[in-house]
C-alpha positions in Angstrom: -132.8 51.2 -155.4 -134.3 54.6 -156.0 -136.0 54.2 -159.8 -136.1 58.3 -159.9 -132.6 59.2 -158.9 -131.7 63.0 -157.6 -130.6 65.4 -160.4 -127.8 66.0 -158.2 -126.6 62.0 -158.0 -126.8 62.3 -161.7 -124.3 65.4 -161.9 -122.0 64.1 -159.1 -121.9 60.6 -161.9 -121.0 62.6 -164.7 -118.0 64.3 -163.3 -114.4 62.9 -164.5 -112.0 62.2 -161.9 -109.0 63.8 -162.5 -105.6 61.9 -162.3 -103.0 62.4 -159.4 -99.6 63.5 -161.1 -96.9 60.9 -161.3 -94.2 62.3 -159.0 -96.3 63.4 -156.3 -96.4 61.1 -154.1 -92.6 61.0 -154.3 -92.2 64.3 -153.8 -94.4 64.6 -150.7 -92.2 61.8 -148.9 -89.5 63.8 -150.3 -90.7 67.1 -148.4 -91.6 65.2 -145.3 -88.3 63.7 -144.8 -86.7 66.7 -145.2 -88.2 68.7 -142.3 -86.4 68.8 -139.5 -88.6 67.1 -136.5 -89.5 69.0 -133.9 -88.5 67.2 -129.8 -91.5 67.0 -127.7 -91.9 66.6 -124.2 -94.3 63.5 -123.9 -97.6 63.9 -122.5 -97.4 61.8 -119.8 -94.5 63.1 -118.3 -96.1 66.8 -118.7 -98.9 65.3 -116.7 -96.1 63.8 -113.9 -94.7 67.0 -113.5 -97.8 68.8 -113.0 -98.7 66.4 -110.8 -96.1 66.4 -108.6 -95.6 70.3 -108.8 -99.6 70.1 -107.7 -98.8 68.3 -104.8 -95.8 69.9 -103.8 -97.7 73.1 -103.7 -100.7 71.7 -102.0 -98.4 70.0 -99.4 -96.7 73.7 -98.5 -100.1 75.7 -98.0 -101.8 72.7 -96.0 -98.9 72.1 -93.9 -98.8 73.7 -90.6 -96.0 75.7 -89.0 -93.7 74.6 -87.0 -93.6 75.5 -83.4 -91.1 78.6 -82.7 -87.7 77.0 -81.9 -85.8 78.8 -79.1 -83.6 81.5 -80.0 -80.2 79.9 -78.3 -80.6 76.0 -78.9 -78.1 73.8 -77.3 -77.5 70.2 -77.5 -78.0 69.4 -73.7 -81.5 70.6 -74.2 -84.0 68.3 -72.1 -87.5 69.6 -72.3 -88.7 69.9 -75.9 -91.4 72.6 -76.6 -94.7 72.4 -74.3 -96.9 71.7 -77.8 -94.1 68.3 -78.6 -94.9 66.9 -74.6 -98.9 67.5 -75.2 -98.5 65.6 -78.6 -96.5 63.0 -76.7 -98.8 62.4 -74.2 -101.9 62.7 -76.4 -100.0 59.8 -78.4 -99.5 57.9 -75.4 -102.5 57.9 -73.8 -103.8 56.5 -76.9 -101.9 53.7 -77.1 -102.7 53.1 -73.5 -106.4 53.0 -74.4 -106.1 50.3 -77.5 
């Protein structure tokens, strides 16, 4: 222990505490029961939707275009697009390979 104590220590000893009204703690539960409660949007669904708006909009810019389609399509149709045969054949001469 300090034998010389702070002048300060001294005054902060000497105050008097002051006592808390009766009814106050009553009437603060009181008060907080009475306010209405505000509906909030949980954090982690916040985060879930930002996250999946994030991806969704990094999916549409990354995403190439699709090949032009042909102005008058028809069902009968037999040769798909020259860029849909190179990818088929790329694909199967890899499977070829393995």
């Amino acid at each position: 222990m300090n034998s010389n104590p702070d002048p300060f220590e001294n005054d902060l000893r000497a105050l008097v505490r002051r006592e808390l009204p009766s009814g106050w703690r009553d009437e603060m539960l009181q008060a907080a029961a009475q306010t209405p409660r505000v509906a909030r949007t949980p954090r982690w669904l916040l985060a879930g939707w930002s996250l999946a708006w994030a991806a969704i909009l990094a999916m549409y810019f990354t995403t190439p275009a699709e090949p032009f389609a042909p102005k008058t399509s028809s069902m009968s149709e037999a040769a798909p697009p020259l860029l849909w045969q190179q990818r088929a054949a790329a694909i199967e001469a890899l499977l070829a390979s393995n």
